[in-house]
SERO-4910 file (N, C-alpha, C, O; in steps of 0.05 Angstrom, whole numbers):
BEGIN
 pado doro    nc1    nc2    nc3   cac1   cac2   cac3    cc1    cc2    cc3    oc1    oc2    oc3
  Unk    A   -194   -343    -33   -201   -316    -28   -228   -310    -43   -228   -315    -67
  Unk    A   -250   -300    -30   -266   -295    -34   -273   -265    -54   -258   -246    -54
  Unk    A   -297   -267    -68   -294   -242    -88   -301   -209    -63   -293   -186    -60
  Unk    A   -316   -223    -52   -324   -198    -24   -300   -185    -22   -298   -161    -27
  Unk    A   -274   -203    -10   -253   -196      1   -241   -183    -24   -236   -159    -21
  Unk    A   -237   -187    -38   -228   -176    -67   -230   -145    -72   -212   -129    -77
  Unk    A   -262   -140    -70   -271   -122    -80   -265   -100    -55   -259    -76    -57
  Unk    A   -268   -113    -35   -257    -95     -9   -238    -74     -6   -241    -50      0
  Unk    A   -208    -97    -14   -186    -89    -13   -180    -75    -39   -159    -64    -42
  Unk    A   -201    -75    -59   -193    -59    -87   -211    -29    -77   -204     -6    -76
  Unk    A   -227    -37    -74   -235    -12    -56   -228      6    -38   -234     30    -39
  Unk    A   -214     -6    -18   -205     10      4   -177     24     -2   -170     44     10
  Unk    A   -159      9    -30   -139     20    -43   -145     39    -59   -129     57    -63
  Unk    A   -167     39    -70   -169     64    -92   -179     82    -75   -172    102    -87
  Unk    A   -190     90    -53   -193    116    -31   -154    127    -23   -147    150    -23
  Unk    A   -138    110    -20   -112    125     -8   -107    148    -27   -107    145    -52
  Unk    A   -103    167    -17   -111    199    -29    -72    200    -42    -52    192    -30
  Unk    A    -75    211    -67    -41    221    -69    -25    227    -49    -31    240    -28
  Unk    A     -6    218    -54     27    220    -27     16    214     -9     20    228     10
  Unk    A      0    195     -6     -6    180     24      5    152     22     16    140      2
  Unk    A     -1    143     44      3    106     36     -8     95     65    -13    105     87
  Unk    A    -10     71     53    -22     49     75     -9     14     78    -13     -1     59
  Unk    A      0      8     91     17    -18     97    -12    -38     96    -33    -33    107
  Unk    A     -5    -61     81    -18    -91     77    -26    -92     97    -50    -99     95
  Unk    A    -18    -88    124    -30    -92    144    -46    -75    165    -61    -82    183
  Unk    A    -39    -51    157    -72    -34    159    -88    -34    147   -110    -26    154
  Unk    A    -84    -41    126   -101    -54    105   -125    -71    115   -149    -65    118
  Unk    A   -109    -98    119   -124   -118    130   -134   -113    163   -149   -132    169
  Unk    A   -130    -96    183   -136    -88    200   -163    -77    200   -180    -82    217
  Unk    A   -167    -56    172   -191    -43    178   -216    -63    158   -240    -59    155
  Unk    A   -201    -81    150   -223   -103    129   -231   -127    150   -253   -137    146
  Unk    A   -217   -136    172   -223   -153    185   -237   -142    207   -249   -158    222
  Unk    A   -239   -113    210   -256   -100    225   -286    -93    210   -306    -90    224
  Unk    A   -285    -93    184   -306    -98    169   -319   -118    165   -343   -121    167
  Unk    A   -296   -139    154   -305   -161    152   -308   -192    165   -319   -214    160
  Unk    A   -290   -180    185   -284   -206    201   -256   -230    194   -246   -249    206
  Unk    A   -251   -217    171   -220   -243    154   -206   -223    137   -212   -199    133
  Unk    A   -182   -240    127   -159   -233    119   -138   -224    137   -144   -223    160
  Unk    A   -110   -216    130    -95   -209    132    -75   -206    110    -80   -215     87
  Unk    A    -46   -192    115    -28   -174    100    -19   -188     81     -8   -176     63
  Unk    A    -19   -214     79    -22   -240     55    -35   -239     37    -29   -235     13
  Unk    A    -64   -242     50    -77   -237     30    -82   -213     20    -83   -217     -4
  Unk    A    -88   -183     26    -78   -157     18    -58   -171     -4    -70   -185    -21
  Unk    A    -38   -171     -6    -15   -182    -20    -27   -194    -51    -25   -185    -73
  Unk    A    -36   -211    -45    -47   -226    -59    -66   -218    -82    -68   -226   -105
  Unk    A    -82   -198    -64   -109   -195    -88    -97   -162    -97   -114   -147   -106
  Unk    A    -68   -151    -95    -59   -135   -111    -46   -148   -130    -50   -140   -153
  Unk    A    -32   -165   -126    -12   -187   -150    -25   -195   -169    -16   -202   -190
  Unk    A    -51   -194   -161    -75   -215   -178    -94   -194   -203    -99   -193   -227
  Unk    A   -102   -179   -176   -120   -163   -195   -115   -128   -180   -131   -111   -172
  Unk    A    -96   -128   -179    -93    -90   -168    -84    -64   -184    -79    -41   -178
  Unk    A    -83    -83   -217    -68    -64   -231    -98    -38   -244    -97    -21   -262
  Unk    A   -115    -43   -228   -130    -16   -234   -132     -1   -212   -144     20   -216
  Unk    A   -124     -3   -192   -119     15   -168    -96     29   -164    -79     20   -180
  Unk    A    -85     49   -148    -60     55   -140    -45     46   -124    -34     58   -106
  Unk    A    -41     13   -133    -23     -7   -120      0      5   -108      9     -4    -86
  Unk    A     16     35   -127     35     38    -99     48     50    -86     70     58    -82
  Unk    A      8     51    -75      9     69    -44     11     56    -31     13     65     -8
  Unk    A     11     15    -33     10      4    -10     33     -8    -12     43    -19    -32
  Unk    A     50     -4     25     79    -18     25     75    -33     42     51    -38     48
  Unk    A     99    -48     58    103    -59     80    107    -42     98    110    -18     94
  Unk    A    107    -54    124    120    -48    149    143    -31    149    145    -12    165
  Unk    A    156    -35    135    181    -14    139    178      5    111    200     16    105
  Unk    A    156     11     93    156     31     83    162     25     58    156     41     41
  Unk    A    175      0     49    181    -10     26    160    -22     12    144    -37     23
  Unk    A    160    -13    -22    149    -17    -38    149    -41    -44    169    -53    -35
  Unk    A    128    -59    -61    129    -85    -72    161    -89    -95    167    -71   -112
  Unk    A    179   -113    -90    204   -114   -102    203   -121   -128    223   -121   -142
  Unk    A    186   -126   -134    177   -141   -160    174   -118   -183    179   -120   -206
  Unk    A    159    -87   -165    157    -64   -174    165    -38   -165    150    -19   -168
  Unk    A    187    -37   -154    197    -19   -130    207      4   -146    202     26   -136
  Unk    A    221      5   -171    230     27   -195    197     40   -199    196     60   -185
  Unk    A    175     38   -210    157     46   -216    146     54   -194    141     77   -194
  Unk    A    140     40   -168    122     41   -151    137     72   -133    123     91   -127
  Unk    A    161     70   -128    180     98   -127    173    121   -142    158    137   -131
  Unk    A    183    126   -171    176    136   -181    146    142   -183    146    162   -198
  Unk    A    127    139   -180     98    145   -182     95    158   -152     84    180   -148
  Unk    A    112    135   -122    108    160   -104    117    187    -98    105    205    -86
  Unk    A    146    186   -113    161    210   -114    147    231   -140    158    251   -147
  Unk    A    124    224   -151    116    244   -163     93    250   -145     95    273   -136
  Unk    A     74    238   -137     52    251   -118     67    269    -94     55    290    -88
  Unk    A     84    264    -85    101    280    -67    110    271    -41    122    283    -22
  Unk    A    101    244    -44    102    229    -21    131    224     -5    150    212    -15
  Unk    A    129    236     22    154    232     33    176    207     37    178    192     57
  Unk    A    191    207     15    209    184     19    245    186     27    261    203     22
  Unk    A    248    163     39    276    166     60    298    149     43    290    126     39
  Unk    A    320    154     34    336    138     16    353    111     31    365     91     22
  Unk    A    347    125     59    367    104     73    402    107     60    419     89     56
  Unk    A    403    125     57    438    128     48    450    107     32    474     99     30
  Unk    A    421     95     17    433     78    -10    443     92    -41    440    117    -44
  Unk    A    452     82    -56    469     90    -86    440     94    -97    428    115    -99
  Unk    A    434     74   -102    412     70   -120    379     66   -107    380     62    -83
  Unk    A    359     66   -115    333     61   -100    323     44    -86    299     44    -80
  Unk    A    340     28    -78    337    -11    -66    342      1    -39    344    -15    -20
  Unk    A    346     32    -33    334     27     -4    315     46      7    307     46     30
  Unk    A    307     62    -14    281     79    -16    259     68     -5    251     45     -9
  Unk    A    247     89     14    225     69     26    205     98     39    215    120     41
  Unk    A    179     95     45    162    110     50    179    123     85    197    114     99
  Unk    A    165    144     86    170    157    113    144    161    125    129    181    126
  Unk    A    141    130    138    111    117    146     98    142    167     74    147    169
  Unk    A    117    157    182    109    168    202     88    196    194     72    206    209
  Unk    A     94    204    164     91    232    155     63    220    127     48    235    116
  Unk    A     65    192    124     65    190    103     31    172     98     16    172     78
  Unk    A     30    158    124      8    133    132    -17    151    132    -21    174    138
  Unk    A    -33    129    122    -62    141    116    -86    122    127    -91    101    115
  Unk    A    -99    129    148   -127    119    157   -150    126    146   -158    149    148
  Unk    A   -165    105    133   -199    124    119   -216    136    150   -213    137    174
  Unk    A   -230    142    135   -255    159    158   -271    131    163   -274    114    145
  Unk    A   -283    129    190   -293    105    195   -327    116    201   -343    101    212
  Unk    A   -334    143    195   -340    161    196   -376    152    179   -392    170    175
***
């Protein structure tokens, strides 16, 4: 992975505005429309690596779920911005997940 791509995806994460969010793979959607490469892997990747100065978590998966590795924090930080989240009729937060429909965020291409 290249530093371009790096700086991209650290970039395009620190614009997702509070209680919004954006999936790895819109992510890489609007970078490969920039840039021509990547995908939701690599998104993945260059937050694991180097994303702890951005608001790593606004970005989930596909179904709304937070990174598992940080899913207690990454919850808690969205349930304080105000971000709409669905419990899925679990006990505990392991099935908390974004409410992508209310919740997904596109930049201005503008």
């Amino acid at each position: 992975m290249d530093d371009d791509y790096l700086e991209a995806v650290l970039d395009l994460v620190a614009t997702i505005p509070p209680g919004r969010v954006m999936t790895y793979g819109t992510i890489a959607e609007v970078l490969a429309d920039r840039l021509g490469r990547g995908g939701p892997r690599q998104v993945g990747q260059v937050l694991a690596r180097a994303g702890s100065g951005v608001p790593w978590w606004r970005v989930v998966n596909a179904s709304g779920h937070p990174p598992v590795a940080h899913r207690e924090r990454a919850l808690a930080a969205l349930r304080q911005e105000g971000c709409p989240l669905s419990d899925d009729g679990a006990a505990d937060d392991t099935g908390a997940r974004v409410v992508l429909r209310r919740a997904v965020w596109w930049p201005d291409e503008g």
